[in-house]
C-alpha positions as CSV (number, residue, x, y, z in Angstrom):
1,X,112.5,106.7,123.1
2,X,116.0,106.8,122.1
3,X,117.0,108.4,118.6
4,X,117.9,104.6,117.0
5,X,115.0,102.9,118.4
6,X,112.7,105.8,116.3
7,X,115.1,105.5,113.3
8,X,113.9,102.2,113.0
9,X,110.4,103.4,112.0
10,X,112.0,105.5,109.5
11,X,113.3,102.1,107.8
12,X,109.6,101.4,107.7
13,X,108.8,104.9,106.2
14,X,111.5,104.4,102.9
15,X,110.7,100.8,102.5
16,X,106.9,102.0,101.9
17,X,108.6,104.5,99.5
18,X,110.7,102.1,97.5
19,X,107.5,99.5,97.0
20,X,105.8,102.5,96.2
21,X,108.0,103.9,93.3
22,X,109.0,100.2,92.0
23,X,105.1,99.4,91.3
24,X,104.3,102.6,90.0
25,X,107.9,102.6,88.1
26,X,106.7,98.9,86.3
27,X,103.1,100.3,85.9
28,X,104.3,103.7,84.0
29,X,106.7,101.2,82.2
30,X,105.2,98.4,80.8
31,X,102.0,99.8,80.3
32,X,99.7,102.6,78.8
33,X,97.7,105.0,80.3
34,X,94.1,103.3,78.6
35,X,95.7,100.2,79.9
36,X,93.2,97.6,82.0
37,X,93.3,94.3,82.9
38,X,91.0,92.4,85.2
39,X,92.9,90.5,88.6
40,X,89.9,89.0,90.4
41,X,87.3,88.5,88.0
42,X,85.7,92.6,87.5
43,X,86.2,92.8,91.2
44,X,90.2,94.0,91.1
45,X,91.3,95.3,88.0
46,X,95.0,96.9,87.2
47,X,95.0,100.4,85.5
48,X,97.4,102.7,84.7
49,X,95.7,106.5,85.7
50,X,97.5,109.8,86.4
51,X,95.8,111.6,89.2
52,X,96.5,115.2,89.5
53,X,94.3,116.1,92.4
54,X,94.9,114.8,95.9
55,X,92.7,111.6,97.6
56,X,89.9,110.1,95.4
57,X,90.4,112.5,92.6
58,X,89.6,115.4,94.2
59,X,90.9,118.7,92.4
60,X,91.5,116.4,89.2
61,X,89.4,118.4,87.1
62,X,91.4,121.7,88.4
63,X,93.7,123.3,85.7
64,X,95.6,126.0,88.1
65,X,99.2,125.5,87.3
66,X,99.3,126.3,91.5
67,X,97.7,122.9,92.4
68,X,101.1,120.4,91.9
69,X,103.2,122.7,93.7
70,X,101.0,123.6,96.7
71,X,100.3,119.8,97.2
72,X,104.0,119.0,97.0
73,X,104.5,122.1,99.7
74,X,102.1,120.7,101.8
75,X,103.4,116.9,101.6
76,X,106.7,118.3,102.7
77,X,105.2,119.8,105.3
78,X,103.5,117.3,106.8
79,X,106.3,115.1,106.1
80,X,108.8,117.2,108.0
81,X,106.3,117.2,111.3
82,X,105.9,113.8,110.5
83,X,109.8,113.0,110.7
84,X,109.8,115.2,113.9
85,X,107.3,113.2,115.7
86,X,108.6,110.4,115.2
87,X,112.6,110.8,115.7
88,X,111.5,112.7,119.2
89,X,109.7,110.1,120.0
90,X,106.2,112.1,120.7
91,X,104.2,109.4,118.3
92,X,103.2,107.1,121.7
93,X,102.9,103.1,121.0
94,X,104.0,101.3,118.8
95,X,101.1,101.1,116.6
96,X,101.4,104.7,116.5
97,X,104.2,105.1,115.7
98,X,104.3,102.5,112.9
99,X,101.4,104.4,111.7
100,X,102.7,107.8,110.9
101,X,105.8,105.5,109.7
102,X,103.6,104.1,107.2
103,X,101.7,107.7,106.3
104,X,105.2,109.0,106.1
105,X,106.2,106.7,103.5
106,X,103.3,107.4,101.5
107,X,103.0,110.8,101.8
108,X,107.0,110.6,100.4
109,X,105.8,108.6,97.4
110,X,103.1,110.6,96.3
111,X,105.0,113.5,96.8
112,X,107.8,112.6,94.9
113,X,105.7,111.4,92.2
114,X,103.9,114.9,91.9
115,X,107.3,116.5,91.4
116,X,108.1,113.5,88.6
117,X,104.9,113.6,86.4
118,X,102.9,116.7,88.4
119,X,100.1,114.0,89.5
120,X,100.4,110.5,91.3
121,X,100.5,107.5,89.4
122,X,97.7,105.0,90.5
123,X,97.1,101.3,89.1
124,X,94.6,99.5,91.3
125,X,90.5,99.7,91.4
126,X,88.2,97.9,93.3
127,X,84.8,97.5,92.0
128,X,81.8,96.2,94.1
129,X,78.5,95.7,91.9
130,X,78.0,99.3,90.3
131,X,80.5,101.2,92.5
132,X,84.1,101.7,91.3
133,X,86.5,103.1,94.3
134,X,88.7,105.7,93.0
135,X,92.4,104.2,91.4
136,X,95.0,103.8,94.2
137,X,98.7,102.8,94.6
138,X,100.8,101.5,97.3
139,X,101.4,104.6,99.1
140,X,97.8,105.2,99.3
141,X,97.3,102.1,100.8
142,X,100.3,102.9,103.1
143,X,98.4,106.1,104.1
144,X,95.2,104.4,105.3
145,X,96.5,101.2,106.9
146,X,99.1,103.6,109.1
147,X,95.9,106.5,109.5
148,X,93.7,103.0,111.0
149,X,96.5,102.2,113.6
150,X,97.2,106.0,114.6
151,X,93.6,105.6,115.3
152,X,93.7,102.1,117.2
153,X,96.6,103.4,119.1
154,X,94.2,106.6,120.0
155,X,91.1,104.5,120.7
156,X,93.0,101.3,122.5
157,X,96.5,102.8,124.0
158,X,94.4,105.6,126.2
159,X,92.2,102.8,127.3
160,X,95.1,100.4,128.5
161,X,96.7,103.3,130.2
162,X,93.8,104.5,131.5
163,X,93.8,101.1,133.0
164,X,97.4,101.1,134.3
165,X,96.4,104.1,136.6
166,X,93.5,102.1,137.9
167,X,95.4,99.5,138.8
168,X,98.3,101.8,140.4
169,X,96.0,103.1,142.4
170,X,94.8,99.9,144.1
């Protein structure tokens, strides 16, 4: 894949990042952090929560002044192999490679948010009956939609070449 063909997922990778900082920008804004307000009925409901620890408030309770700036070390890390992948081209299909695009993007906002307020800003919850999923933001969701094609791609793309050798060799 040629360097401006892969750039092009990189477009992908800021314009998760923008989305990212404008809703968390309006939610840190025009609201406080005790602030809810129900969506759909109790089922979505908008808060504004600081989350110092890393995916579903792990490490939130944690008060070592190390935490913020391992996690932003390790973001940058994994955004640097991230960029590499995909500018060389080693990402595979498409869905791949829009994938780590998308984790890319939200690994950026989080990150960039951690060196902001030294935890991510999160404003969504989703409540089913008695269970309340952990508070998340746009580049959360950005992490998990690109992790599920990275695994489609790994799951379907070695199936359908597996299948173009099979047909090669008839």
């Amino acid at each position: 894949m040629s360097g401006t063909r892969a750039a092009r997922w990189l477009w992908l990778s800021m314009a998760v990042l923008a989305a990212d900082r404008a809703t968390k920008f309006a939610i840190e804004q025009y609201t406080n952090p005790f602030f809810r307000h129900s969506i759909i009925s109790d089922i979505v409901v908008l808060v504004h929560a600081q989350n110092p620890g890393i995916a579903f408030s792990m490490f939130s309770d944690s008060r070592s002044p190390w935490l913020a700036p391992i996690l932003v070390l390790a973001s940058v890390a994994v955004m640097i192999l991230l960029v590499w992948i995909i500018v060389t081209g080693r990402a595979g299909g498409a869905l791949a490679q829009c994938g780590l695009a998308l984790i890319l993007g939200g690994a950026a906002g989080n990150a960039l948010d951690r060196v902001i307020h030294g935890g991510v800003t999160d404003f969504l919850e989703v409540r089913l009956w008695k269970y309340i999923w952990p508070a998340f933001n746009v580049a959360d969701s950005a992490i998990t939609v690109g992790a599920v094609l990275v695994l489609f791609e790994l799951l379907l793309g070695g199936s359908r070449q597996q299948g173009a050798v099979h047909e090669k060799q008839r």
